[in-house]
C-alpha positions as CSV (number, residue, x, y, z in Angstrom):
1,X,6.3,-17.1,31.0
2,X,6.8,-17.3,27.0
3,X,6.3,-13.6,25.6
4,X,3.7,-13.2,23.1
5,X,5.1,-13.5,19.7
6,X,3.9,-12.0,16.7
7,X,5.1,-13.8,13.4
8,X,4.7,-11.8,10.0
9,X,5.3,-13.2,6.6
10,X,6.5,-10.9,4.3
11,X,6.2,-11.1,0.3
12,X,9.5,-9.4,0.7
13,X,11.5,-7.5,2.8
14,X,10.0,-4.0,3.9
15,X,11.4,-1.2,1.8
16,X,10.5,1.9,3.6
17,X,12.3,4.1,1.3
18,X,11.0,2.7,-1.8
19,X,7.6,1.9,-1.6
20,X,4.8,2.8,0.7
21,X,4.4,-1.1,1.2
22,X,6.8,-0.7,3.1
23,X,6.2,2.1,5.2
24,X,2.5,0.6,6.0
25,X,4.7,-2.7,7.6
26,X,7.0,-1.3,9.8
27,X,3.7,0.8,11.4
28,X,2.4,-2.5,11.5
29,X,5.3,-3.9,13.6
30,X,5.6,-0.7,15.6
31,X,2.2,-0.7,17.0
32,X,2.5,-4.6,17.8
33,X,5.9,-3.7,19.6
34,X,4.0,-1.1,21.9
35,X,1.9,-4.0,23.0
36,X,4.6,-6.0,24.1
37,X,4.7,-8.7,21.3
38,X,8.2,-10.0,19.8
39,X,8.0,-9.3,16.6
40,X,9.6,-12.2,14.0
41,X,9.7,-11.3,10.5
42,X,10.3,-13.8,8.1
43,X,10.9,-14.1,4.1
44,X,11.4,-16.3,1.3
45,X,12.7,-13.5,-0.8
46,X,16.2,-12.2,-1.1
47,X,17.2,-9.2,1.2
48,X,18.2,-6.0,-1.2
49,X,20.5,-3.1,-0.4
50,X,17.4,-1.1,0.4
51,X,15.8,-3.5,2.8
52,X,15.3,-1.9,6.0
53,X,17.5,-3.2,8.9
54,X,14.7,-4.9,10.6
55,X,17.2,-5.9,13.5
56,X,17.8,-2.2,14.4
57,X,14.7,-2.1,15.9
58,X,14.9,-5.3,17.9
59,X,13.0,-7.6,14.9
60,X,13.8,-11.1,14.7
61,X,14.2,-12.2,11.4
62,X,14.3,-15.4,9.6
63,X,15.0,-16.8,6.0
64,X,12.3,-19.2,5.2
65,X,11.8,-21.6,2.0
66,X,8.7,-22.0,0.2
67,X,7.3,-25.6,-0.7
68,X,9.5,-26.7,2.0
69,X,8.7,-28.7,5.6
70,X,11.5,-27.0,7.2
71,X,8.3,-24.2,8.0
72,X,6.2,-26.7,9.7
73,X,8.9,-27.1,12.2
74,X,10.3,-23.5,12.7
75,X,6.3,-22.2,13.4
76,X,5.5,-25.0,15.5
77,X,8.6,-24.5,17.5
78,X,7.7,-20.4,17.4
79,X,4.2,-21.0,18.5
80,X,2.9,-17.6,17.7
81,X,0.0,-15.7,19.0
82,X,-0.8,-14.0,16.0
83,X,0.2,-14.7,12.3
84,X,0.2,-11.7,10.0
85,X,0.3,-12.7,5.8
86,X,1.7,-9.8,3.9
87,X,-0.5,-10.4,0.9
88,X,-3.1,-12.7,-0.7
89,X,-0.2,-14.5,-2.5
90,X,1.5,-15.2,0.7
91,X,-1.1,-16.7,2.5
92,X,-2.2,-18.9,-0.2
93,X,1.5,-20.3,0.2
94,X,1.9,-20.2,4.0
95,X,-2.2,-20.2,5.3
96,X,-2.2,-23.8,5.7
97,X,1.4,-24.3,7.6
98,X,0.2,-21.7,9.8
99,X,-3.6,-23.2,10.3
100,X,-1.9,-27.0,10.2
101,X,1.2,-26.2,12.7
102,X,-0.7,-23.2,15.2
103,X,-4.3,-23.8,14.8
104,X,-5.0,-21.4,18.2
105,X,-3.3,-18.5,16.0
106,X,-4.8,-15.7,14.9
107,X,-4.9,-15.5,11.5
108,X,-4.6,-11.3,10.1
109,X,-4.5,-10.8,6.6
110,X,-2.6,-7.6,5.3
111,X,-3.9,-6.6,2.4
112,X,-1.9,-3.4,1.1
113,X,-4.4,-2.9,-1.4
114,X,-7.0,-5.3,-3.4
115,X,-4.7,-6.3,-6.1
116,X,-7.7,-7.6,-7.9
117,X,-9.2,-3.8,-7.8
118,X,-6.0,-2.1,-9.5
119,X,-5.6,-5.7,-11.8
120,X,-9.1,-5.5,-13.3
121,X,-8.9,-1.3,-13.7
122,X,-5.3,-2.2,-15.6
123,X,-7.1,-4.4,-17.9
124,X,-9.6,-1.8,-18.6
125,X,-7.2,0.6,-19.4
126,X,-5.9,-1.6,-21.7
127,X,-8.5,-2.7,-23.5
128,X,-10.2,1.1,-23.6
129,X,-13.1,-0.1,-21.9
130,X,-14.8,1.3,-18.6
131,X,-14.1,-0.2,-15.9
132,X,-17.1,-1.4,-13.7
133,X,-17.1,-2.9,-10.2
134,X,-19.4,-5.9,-11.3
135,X,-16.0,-6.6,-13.2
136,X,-14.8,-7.7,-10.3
137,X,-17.1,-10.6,-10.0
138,X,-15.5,-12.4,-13.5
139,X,-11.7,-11.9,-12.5
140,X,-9.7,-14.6,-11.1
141,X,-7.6,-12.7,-9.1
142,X,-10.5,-11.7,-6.9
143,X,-11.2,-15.2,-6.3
144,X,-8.1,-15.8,-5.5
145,X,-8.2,-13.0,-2.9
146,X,-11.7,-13.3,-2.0
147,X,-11.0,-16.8,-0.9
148,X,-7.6,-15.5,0.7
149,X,-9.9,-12.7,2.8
150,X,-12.6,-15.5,3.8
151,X,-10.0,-17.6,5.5
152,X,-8.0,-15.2,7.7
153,X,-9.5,-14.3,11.1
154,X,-8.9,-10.7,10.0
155,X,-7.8,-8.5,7.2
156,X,-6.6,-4.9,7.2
157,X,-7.6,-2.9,4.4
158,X,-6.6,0.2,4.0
159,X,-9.0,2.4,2.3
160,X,-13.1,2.4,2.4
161,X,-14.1,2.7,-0.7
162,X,-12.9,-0.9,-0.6
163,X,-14.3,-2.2,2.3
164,X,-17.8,-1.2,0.5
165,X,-16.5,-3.1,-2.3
166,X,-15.8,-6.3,-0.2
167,X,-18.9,-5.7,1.6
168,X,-21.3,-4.8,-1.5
169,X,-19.9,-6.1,-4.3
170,X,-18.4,-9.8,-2.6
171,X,-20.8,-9.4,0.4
172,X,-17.8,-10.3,2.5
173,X,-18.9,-9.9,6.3
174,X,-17.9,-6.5,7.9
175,X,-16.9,-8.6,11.1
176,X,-13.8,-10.6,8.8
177,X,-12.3,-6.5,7.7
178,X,-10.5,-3.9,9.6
179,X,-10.1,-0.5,8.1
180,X,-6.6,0.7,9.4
181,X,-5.5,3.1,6.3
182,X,-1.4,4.2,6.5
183,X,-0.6,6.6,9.5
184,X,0.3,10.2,8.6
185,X,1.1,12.5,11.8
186,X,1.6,16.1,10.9
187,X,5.4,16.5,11.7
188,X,5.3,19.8,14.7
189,X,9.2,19.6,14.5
190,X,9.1,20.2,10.9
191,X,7.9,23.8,9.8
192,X,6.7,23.6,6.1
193,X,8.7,25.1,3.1
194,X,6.7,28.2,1.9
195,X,5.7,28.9,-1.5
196,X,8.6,31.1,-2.0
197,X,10.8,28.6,-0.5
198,X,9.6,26.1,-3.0
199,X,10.2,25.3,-6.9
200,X,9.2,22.8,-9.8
201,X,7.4,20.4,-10.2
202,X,7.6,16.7,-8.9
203,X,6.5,12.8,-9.0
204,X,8.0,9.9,-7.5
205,X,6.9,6.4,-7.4
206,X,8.2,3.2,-7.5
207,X,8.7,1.6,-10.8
208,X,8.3,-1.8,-10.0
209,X,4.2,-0.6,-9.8
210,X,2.6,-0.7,-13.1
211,X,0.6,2.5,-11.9
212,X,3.6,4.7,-11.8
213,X,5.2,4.1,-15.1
214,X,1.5,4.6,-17.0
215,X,1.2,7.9,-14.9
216,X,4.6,9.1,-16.4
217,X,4.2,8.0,-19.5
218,X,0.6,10.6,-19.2
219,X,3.3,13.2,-17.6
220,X,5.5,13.0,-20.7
221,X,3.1,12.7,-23.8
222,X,0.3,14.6,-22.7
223,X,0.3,16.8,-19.5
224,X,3.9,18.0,-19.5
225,X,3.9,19.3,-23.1
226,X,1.2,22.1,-22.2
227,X,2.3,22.9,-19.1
228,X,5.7,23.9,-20.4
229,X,4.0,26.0,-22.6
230,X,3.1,28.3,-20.2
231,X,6.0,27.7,-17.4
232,X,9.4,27.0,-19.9
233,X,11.7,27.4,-16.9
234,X,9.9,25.2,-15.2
235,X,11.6,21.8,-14.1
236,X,9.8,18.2,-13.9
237,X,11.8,16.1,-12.0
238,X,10.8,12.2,-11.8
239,X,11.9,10.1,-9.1
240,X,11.5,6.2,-8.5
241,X,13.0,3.3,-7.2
242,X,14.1,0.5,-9.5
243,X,13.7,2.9,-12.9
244,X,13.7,0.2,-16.3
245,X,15.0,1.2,-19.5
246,X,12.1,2.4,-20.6
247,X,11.2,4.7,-17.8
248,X,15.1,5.8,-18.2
249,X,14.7,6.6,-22.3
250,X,11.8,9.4,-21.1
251,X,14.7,11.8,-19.8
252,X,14.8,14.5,-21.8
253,X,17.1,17.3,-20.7
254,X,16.0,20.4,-23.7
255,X,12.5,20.0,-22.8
256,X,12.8,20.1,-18.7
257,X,11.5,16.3,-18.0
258,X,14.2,14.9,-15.9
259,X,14.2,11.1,-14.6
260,X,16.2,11.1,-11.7
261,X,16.0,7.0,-10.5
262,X,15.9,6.7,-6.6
263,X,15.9,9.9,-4.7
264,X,18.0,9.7,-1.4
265,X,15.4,11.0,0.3
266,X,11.4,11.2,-0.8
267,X,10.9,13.9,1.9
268,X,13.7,16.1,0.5
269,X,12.2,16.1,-2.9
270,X,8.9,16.6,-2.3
271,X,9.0,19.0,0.4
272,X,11.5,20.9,-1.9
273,X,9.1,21.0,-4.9
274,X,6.1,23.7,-5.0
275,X,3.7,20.6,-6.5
276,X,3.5,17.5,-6.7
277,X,2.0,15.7,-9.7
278,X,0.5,12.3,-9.8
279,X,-1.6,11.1,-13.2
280,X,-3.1,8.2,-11.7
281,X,-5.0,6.2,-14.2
282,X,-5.5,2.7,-12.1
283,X,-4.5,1.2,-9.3
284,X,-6.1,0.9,-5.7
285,X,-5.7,1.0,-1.9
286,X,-3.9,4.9,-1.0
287,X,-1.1,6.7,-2.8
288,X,1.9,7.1,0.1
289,X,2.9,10.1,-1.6
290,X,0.1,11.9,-1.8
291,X,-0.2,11.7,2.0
292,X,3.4,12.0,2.3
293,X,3.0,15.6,0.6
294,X,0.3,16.9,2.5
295,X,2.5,16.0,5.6
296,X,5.4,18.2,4.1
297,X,3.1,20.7,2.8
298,X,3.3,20.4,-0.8
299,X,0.1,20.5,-2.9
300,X,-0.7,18.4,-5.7
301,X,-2.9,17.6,-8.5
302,X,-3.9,13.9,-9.0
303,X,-7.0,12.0,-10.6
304,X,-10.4,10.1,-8.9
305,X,-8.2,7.4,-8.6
306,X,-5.3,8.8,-7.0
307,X,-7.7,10.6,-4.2
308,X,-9.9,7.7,-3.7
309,X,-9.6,6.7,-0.3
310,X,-8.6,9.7,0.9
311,X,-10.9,12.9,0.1
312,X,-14.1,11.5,1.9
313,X,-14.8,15.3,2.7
314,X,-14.2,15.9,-1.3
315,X,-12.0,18.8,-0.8
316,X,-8.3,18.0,-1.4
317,X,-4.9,19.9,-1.1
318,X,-5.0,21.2,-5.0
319,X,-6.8,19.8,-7.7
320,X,-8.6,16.7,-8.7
321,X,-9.2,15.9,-12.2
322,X,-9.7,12.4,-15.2
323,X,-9.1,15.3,-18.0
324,X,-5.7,16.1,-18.6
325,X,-6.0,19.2,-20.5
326,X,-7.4,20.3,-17.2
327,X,-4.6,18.5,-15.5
328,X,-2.3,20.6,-17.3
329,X,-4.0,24.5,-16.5
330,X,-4.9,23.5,-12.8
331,X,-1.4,22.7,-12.2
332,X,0.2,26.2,-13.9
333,X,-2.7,27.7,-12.0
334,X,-1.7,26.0,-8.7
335,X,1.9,26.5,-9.2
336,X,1.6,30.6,-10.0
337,X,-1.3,31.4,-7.8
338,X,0.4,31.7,-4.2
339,X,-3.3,32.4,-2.0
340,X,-4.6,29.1,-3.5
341,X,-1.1,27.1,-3.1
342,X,-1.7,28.2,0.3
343,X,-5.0,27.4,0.9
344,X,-4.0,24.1,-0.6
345,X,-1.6,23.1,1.8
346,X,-3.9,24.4,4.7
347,X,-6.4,21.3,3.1
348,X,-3.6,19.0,3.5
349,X,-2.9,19.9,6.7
350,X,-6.7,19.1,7.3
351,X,-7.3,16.0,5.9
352,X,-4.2,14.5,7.8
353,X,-5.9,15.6,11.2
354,X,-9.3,14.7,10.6
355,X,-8.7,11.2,8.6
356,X,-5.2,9.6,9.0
357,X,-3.3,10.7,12.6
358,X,-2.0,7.3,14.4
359,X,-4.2,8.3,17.5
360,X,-7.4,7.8,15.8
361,X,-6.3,3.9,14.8
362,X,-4.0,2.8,17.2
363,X,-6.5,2.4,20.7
364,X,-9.0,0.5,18.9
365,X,-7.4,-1.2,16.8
366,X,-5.6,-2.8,19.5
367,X,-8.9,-3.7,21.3
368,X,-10.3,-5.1,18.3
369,X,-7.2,-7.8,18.4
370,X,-7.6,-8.1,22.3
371,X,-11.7,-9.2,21.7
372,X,-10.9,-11.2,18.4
373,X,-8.2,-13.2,20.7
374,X,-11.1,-13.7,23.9
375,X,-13.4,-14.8,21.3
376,X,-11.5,-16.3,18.6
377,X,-13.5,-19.7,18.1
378,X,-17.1,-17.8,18.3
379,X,-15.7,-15.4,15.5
380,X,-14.6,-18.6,13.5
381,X,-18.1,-20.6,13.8
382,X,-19.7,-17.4,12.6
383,X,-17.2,-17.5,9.1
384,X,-18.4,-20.8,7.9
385,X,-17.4,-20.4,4.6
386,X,-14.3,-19.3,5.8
387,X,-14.0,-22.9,7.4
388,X,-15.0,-24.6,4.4
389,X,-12.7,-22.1,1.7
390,X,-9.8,-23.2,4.6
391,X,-10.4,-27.0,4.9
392,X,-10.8,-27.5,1.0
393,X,-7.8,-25.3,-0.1
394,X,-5.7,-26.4,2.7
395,X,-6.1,-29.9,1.4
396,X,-5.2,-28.8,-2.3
397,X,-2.4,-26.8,-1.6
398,X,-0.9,-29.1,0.7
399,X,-0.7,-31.7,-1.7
400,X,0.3,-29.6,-4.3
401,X,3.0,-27.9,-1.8
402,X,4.0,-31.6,-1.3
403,X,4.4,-32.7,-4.9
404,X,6.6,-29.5,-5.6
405,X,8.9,-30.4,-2.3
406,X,9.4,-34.4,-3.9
407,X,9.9,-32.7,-7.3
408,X,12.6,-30.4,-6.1
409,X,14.3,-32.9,-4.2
């Protein structure tokens, strides 16, 4: 009997240690594992030095070529039960292989965030307008993704302020979306560092996301500058994989802002520092390191934007704040002030247990994928759009996949 296979396509090879991209896939491919699927990962990108070893934990992996026919027949030969898309972008390239090749496949879209979201908030930034959700309505990306959402079986979306948005704004059905946010356990074997224990301040994100390099840039030019004023022993230490020149030039030694590049470990870091700061100004989906510092019991301060998603309660483990002047005295106040630090890191502790433990997702998530497999061509007569957006595009992209393939030859 042929074990039931579980095929992702990944934008790129899963980077635990540098993004939380790719911490969100390998929880993906751990809780498919516990059901007993064989898990084939495979990539058109090129493997890095930081690429998690994928085989270590029994993944099969496989290079694959985009544009190419050499797809069609490795998928029909794998003939998986489910097909997982890491991204819009990769299942406007591989959607029609997969619904061509395995059309009994159940099509799950992972989303990591709505690209469109952060993309439209960017440009707002930019341009020094405020940003509105009817924006979304005018941008292409979000037809792009819309259309991407509309004609997957399923897609997993990690926070729900943006399933309202899908639902509300796009009017997407609730019955095409799964909220399954990242998994943050509170770690038993791992005591928290106390506020004694603990000193400076931190941030750490990876540089290839537009987000992180604005929110330094605000750490540098207008938060850091007061808060040194009132801490001038105080360190700011900036960590980040794959650090540009620019991001690089910021170091500045006399004045305690120190850009480190990739730290060895995020959890050493952050559990080391007494706060962690995070000037979000756009982006979407959740921050991995805020969550990542309420597990080691670090407090931060961060903005609407960097909480959204994950203070449905609205209490948070520090501060939440748009005005950075305020940014600036709520974190010397956090950092000096050991009751609140510590009722901080109690709120952490909180929000993990009450909103993002594995054992909340993991049971139902996995009967959601049994029923949507026992019912899959009900659920698809009930997406009729979804059939359309699939037949129509297929046809498009396959003959402009096609034309690309007789170009490169």
């Amino acid at each position: 009997m042929k074990n039931k296979t579980f095929l992702i396509i990944g934008l790129v090879w899963p980077e635990p240690k540098s993004s939380a991209a790719g911490t969100r896939m390998l929880q993906l491919i751990k809780l498919f594992q516990k059901q007993d699927y064989e898990i084939v990962f495979a990539s058109a990108a090129q493997e890095s030095d930081f690429s998690f070893d994928l085989k270590s934990i029994g993944v099969i992996t496989q290079q694959i070529i985009l544009n190419s026919t050499t797809f069609d027949g490795f998928i029909k030969e794998l003939n998986p039960e489910i097909a997982l898309f890491d991204r819009f972008v990769i299942e406007e390239q591989f959607g029609w292989r997969v619904y061509e090749n395995c059309p009994t496949a159940l099509r799950i879209l992972d989303t990591e965030d709505l690209h469109s979201l952060r993309l439209t908030r960017q440009n707002a930034i930019k341009k020094n307008i405020e940003f509105q959700f009817s924006d979304l309505l005018t941008s292409d990306i979000a037809k792009r993704e819309i259309a991407s959402i509309l004609r997957c079986d399923l897609s997993l979306i990690i926070s729900e302020i943006e399933i309202k948005i899908l639902v509300d704004i796009f009017k997407i059905d609730s019955n095409l979306l799964y909220y399954l946010p990242l998994f943050f356990d509170l770690k038993e074997e791992n005591k928290p560092i106390d506020f004694h224990q603990k000193k400076d301040f931190v941030f750490i994100g990876n540089f290839l996301h537009e987000p992180n390099w604005d929110a330094v840039k605000q750490l540098k030019e207008k938060i850091w500058p007061q808060i040194r004023k009132e801490l001038p022993e105080v360190m700011m230490h900036i960590y980040g994989a794959y650090p540009s020149q620019k991001v690089l030039q910021l170091h500045n030694s006399s004045e305690n802002f120190i850009i480190h590049g990739r730290a060895n470990s995020a959890e050493d870091v952050i559990k080391s520092a007494r706060v962690l700061l995070a000037p979000i100004r756009f982006g979407a989906g959740l921050k991995g390191k805020l969550l990542e510092a309420m597990q080691l019991g670090t407090p931060t301060i961060t903005t609407s934007i960097g909480a959204e998603g994950i203070n449905a309660n609205c209490y948070w483990n520090g501060f939440i704040t748009d005005d950075f002047e305020e940014f600036a005295s709520k974190a010397v106040l956090l950092y000096k002030d050991e009751t609140l630090w510590d009722k901080s890191q109690k709120n952490g502790f909180e929000i993990l247990e009450n909103r993002f433990k594995k054992d909340l997702f993991e049971k139902l998530f996995t009967d959601k994928i049994d029923f949507l497999q026992s019912n899959i061509e009900n659920h698809r007569k009930l997406n009729f759009i979804g059939s359309l957006l699939l037949h129509h595009t297929a046809l498009s992209t396959k003959y402009m996949s096609r034309w690309i393939e007789e170009k490169n030859k």
